[in-house]
C-alpha positions in Angstrom: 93.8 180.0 -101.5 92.9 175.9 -102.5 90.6 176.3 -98.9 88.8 179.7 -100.5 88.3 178.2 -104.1 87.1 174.5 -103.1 84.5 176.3 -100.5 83.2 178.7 -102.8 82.6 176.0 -105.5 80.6 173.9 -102.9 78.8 177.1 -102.1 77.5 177.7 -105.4 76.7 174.3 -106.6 75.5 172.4 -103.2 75.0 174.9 -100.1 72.9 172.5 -98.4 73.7 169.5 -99.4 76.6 166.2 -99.0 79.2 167.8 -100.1 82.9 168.2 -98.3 85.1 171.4 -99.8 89.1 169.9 -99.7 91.1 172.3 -97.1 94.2 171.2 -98.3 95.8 170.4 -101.2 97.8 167.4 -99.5 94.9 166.1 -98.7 94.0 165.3 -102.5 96.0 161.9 -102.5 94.3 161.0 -99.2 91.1 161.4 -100.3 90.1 158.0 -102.3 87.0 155.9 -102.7 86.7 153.8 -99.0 89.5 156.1 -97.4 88.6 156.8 -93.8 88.3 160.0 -93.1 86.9 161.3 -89.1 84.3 164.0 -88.8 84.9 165.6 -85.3 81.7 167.1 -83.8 81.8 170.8 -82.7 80.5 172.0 -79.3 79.2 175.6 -80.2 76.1 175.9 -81.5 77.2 177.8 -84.6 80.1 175.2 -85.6 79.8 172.8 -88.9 81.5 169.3 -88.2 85.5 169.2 -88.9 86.2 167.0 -91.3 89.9 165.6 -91.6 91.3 162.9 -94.4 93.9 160.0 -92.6 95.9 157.9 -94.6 94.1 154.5 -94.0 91.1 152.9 -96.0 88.5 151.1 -94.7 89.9 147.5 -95.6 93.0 148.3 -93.2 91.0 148.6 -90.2 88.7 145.2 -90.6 89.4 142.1 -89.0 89.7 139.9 -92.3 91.6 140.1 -95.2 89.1 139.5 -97.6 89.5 142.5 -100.5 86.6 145.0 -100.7 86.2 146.2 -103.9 82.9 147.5 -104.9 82.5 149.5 -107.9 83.1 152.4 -108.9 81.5 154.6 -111.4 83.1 157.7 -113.1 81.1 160.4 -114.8 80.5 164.2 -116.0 80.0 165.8 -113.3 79.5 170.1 -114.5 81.5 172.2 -116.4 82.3 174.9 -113.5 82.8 178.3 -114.7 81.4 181.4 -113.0 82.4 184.9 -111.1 81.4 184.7 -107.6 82.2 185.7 -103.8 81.5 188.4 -101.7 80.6 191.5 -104.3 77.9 193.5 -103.2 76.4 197.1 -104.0 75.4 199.1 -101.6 73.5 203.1 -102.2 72.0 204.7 -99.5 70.9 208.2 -99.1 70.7 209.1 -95.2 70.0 212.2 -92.6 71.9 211.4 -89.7 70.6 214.3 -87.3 71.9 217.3 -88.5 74.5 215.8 -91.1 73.2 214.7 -94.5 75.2 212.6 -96.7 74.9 209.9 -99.8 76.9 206.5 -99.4 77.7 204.7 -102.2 80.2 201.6 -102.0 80.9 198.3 -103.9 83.1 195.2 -102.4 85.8 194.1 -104.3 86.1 190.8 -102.9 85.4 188.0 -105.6 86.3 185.1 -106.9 86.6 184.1 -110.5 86.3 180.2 -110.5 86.7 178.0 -113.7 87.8 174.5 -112.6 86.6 173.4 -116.2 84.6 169.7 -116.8 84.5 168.7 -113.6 83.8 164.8 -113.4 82.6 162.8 -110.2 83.3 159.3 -108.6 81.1 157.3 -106.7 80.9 153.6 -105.1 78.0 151.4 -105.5 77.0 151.3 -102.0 73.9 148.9 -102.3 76.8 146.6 -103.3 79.1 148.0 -100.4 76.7 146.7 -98.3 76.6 143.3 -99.2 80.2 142.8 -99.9 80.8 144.1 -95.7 77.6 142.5 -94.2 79.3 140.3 -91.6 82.8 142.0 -92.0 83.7 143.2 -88.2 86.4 146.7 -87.5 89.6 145.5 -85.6 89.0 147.9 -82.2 92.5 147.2 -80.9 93.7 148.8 -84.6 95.5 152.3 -83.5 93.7 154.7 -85.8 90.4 153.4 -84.6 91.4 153.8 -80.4 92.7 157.0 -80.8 89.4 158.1 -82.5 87.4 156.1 -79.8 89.2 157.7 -76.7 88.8 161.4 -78.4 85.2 160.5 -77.8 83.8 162.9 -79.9 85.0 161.6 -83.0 82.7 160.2 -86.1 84.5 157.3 -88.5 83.6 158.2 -92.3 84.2 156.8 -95.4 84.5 159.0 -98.9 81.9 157.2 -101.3 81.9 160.0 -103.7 84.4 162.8 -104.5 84.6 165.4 -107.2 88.1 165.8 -109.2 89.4 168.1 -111.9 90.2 167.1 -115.5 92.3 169.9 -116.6 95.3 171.7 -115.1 94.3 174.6 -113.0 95.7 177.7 -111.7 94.6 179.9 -108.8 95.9 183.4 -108.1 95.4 185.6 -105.7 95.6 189.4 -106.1 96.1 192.0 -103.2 94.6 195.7 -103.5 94.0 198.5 -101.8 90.0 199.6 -102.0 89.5 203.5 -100.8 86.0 204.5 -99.0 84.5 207.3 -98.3 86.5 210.0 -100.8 90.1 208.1 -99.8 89.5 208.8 -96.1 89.5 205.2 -95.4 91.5 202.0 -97.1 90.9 198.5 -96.9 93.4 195.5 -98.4 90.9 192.9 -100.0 92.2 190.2 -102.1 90.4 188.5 -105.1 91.0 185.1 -105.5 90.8 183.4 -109.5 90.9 180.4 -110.8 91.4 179.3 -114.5 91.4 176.1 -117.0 95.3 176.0 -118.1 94.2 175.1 -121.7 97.6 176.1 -123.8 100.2 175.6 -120.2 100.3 178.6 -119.8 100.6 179.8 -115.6 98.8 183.1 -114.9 101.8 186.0 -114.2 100.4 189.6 -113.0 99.4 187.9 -109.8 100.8 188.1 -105.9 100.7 184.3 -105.3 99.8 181.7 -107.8 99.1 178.1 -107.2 99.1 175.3 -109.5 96.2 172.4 -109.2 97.4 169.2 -111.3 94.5 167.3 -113.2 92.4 164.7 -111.0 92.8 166.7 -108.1 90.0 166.3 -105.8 88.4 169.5 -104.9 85.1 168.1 -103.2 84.3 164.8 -101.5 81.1 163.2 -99.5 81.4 160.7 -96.6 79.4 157.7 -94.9 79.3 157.9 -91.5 80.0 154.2 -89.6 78.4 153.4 -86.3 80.7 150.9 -84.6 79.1 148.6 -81.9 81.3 146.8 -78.8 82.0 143.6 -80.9 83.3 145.1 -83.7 80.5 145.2 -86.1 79.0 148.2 -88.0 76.7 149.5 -89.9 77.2 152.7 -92.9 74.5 155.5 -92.2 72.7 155.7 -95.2 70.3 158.2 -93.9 70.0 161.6 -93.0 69.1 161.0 -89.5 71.3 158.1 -89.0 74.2 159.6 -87.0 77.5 157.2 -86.6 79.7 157.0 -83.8 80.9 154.4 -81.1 78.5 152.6 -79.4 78.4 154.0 -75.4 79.9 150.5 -73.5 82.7 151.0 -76.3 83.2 154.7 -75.5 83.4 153.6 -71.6 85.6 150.8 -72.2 87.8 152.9 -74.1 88.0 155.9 -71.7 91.5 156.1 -69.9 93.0 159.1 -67.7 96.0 160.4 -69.9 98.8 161.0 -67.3 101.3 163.0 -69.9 98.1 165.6 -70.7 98.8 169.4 -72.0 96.6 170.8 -69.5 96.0 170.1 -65.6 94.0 169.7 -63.8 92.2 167.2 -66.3 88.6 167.0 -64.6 88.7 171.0 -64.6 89.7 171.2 -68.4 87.1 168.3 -69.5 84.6 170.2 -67.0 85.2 173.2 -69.1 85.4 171.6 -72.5 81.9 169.6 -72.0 80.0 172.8 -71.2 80.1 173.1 -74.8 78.2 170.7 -75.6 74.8 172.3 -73.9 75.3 175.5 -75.4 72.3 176.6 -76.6 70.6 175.9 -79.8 69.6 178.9 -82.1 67.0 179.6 -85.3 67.5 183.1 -86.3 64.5 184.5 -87.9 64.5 186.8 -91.1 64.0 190.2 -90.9 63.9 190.6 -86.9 64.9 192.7 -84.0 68.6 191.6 -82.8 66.8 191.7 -79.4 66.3 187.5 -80.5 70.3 187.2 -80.2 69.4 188.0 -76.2 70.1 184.1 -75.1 73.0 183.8 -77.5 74.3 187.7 -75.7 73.6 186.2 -71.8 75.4 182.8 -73.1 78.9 184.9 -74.1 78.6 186.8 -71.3 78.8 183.8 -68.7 81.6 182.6 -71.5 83.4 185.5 -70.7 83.5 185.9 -67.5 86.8 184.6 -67.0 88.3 187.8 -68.9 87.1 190.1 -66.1 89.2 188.4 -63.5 92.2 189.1 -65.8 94.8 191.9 -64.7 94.3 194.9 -66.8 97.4 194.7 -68.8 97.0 190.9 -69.4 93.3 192.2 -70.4 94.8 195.0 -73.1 98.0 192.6 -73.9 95.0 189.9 -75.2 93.0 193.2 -76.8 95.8 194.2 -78.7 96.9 190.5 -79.9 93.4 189.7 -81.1 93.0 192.8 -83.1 96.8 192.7 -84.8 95.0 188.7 -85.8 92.3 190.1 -87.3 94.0 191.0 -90.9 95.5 187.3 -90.8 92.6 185.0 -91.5 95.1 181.8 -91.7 96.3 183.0 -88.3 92.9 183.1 -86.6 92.3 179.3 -88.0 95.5 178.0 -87.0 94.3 179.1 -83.2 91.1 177.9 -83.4 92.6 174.4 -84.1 95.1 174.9 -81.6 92.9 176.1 -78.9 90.6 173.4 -79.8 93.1 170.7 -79.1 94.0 172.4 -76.0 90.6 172.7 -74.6 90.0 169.0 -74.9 93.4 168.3 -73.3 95.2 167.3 -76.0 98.8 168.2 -77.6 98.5 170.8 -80.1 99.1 170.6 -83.2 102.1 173.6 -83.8 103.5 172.5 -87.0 101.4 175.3 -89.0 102.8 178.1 -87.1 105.8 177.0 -89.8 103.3 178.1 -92.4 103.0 181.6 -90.4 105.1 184.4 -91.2 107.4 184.7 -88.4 105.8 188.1 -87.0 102.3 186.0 -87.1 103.9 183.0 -85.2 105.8 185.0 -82.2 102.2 186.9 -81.4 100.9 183.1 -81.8 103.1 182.3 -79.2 103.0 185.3 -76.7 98.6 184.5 -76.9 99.6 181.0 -75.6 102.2 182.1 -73.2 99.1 184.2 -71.4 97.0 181.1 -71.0 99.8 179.4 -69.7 101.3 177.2 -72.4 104.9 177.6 -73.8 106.7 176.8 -77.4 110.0 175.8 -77.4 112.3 177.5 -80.2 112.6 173.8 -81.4 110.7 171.2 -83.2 108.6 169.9 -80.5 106.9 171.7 -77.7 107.5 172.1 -74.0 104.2 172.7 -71.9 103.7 174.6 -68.6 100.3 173.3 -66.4 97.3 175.7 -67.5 96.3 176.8 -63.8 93.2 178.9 -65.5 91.0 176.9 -67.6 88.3 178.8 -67.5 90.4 181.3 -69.4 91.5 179.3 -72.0 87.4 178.3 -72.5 86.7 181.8 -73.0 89.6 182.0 -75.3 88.9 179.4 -77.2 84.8 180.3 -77.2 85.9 183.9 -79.2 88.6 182.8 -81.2 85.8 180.1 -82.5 83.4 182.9 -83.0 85.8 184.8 -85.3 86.7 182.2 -87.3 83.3 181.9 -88.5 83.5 185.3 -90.1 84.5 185.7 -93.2 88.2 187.4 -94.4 86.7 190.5 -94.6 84.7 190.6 -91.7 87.5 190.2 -89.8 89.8 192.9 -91.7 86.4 195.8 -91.5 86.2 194.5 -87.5 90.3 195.7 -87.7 89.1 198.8 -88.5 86.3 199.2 -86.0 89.4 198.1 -83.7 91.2 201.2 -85.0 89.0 204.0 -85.3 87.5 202.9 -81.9 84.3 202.6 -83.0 83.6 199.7 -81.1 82.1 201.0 -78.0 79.1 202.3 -80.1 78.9 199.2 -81.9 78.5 197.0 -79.0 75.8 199.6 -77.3 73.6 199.5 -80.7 73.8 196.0 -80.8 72.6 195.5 -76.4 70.0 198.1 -77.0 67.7 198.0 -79.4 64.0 197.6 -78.9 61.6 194.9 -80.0 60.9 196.3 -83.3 65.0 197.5 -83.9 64.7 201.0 -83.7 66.9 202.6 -81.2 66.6 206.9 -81.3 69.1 208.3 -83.8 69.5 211.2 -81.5 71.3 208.5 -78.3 74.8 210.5 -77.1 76.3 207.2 -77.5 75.6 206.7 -81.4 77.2 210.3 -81.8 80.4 208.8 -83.5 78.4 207.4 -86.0 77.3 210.9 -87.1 80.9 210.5 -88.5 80.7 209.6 -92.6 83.4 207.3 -92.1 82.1 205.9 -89.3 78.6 204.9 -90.4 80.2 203.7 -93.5 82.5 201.0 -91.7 79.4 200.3 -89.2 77.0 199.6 -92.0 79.4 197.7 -93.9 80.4 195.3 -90.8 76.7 194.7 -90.5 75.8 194.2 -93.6 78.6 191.5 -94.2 77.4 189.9 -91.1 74.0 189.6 -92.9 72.8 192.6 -90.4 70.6 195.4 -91.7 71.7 198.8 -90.7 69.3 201.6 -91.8 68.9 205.2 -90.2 65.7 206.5 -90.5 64.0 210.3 -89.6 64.4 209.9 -86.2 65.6 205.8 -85.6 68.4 203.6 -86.2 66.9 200.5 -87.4 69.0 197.5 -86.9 67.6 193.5 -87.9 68.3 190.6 -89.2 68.6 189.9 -93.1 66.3 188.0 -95.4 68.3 184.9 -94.7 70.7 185.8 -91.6 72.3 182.4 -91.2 74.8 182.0 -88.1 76.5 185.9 -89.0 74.3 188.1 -87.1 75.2 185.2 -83.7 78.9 186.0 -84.2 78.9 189.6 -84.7 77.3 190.0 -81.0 79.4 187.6 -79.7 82.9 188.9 -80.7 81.5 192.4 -80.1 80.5 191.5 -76.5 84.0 190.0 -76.1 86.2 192.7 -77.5 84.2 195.3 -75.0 85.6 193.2 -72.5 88.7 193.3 -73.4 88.9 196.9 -74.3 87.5 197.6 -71.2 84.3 199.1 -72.2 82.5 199.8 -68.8 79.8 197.1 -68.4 77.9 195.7 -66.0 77.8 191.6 -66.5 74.7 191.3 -65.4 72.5 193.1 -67.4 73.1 192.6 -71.1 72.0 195.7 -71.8 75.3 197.5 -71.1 76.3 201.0 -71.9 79.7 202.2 -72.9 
């Protein structure tokens, strides 16, 4: 709920720009002027930067005692009140062959968001500068090693954040929305948030959550580039990136002999073809025939899923679709996996957070790739003899948690009425200009009202046009498709694996 509110505020106000969303409540306290937090770089080509808060400052990692104290100016930031999220309007009047229909549909998804005067603190960084000008890091300091050996780690430091002056509340209300004449019902959830002027705690709600005054709901960072002796410099521009210089990285780089996964060199193989995935621009308004490279790419991605056994192939299936109505679920094993991937020890203390259903099929995915949880605090591991697999794994589980809450529950759907294998055909065969014939046997479950309606509104939250025409299907990108339309292919393309859609690796133009 916080995660939802903080990153729909940053949306609004600053889509492009410096600003951090907070995940975590927790992480308020953490998050001061100088506090060091570490910006981990992401392999796929659709990932933003991870950002995570750690409980030291900047002066606790330097070599001298000397007190850094720049100043720090406070000031009105906004007053922060608005109705926003995911709410869209949709009419369409359409001949599908034969069948004629009218579709009209409206999203309930939304958030109401009034964080009230919001005010903002910022360091003087000209006078940063000066004050640390010949101050040097301690690289033997443990927070500092541990972020050098993972390699792919950025030191930051928060030099501005955004806090709340008022008590706020946030709520979040469940309910049923019916399509299509009550054929069809989907659970969305609208989140609010509201100034606490009289004390008062909203009560008709599912969950409420409480945010005291001077919480900090936003934050930016300066990046650090550490050289081999100690000294660094803060990234002040745009295209100054931080990091540790490369002899420092070398020097730092040990073999881990008490590692989750074995064998290493195959795991760090595996975890470094990430990093020359392919880079995309997706064009407005265009044929999905341009997601081709970013198609091929999952394929190869997935190949590891085809040497599965068939009921390890539908056990996997069935686990990832039962995920797909449990957003939190879905981020808690893209973290996991990510840690695994890079051969580290996961992080399992947020399966605590799961509901206990949630956290056994948590378990039972990570028992197929190999890696066991013991019933106690703590974790026992077994050696992951398929890394490949737990790549592939980790490559879909990434590409779903880029989708949005109710992506993933409409995809559920597409999982149940078994839509999918006309899905993933549309999306491998559609010409140059989009148009695929209307009149293709394997489109003939979209003649289906119901159908088309969960099809076109997949799409359309995936910032993919869907149109039928006289005789075409017409299928492009939005006015401003962002990453969405990359993600819908891939976990489409991965699923008819899965499912066991007939297809033919080779040639990503498959058929179902």
């Amino acid at each position: 709920m916080f995660a939802k509110a903080t990153s729909s505020f940053v949306k609004q106000i600053e889509s492009s720009g410096d600003l951090i969303p907070v995940s975590s409540l927790n992480d308020s306290d953490k998050l001061q002027l100088l506090s060091l937090v570490t910006k981990k770089k992401k392999g796929w080509f659709w990932q933003k930067p991870k950002y995570c808060p750690s409980s030291f400052t900047l002066q606790e990692i330097l070599t001298s005692d000397a007190l850094i104290k720049p100043a720090v100016t406070e000031s009105a930031f906004l007053k922060y009140e608005g109705k926003f999220g995911d709410k869209m309007e949709a009419s369409a009047e359409t001949q599908f062959a034969h069948l004629s229909f009218s579709l009209e549909g409206q999203d309930a998804v939304e958030l109401e968001s009034s964080f009230g005067n919001l005010k903002k603190q910022e360091l003087d960084l000209q006078q940063l500068l000066k004050i640390v000008e010949k101050s040097t890091i301690n690289l033997n300091h443990p927070f500092v090693q541990q972020a050098c050996e993972k390699r792919n780690e950025i030191l930051c430091i928060v030099n501005e954040k955004v806090i709340t002056s008022q008590k706020c509340s946030i709520s979040e209300h469940t309910q049923i929305e019916e399509k299509c004449g009550g054929t069809m019902g989907l659970k969305t959830k609208i989140l609010k948030v509201s100034v606490d002027d009289d004390g008062s705690v909203t009560k008709d709600a599912d969950v409420v959550l409480e945010i005291p005054p001077r919480t900090v709901i936003a934050y930016s960072v300066t990046e650090l580039l550490i050289n081999q002796n100690g000294h660094f410099e803060l990234c002040l521009l745009s295209d100054k990136c931080g990091g540790f210089d490369k002899v420092l990285l070398d020097r730092n780089k040990r073999a881990c002999a008490s590692t989750v996964c074995a064998p290493l060199s195959c795991v760090d193989g595996a975890h470094k073809s990430q990093q020359s995935a392919l880079k995309m621009d997706i064009p407005s308004e265009a044929s999905l025939i341009v997601l081709k490279p970013a198609i091929e790419e999952a394929n190869q991605q997935f190949q590891p899923f085809l040497e599965l056994s068939e009921e390890n192939c539908q056990q996997l299936f069935r686990l990832y679709c039962e995920f797909l109505y449990h957003e939190e679920t879905v981020s808690f094993l893209e973290n996991a996996l990510d840690e695994l991937s890079a051969a580290e020890q996961p992080n399992l203390l947020g399966l605590q957070e799961l509901d206990s259903a949630q956290a056994q099929k948590v378990k039972e995915l990570l028992q197929i790739l190999g890696y066991s949880c013991s019933n106690k605090e703590g974790s026992s591991t077994k050696v992951i003899k398929t890394p490949e697999l737990l790549i592939a794994t980790f490559y879909l589980f990434s590409a779903l948690a880029g989708m949005s809450e109710e992506s993933l529950a409409v995809l559920g759907i597409c999982c149940e009425t078994q839509i999918l294998p006309t899905l993933h055909y549309l999306i491998n065969n559609v010409s140059d200009d989009g148009m695929i014939p209307v009149d293709d046997p394997n489109l003939l479950p979209l003649r289906e009202e119901d159908n088309f309606y969960i099809a076109h509104r997949l799409f359309t939250l995936s910032n993919v046009c869907l149109e039928v025409r006289e005789s075409t299907i017409k299928v492009i990108t939005d006015i401003q498709p962002g990453m969405a339309p990359v993600l819908l292919c891939i976990v489409l393309q991965g699923f008819a694996i899965l499912s066991g859609i007939k297809r033919n690796m080779s040639n990503p133009n498959m058929q179902s």
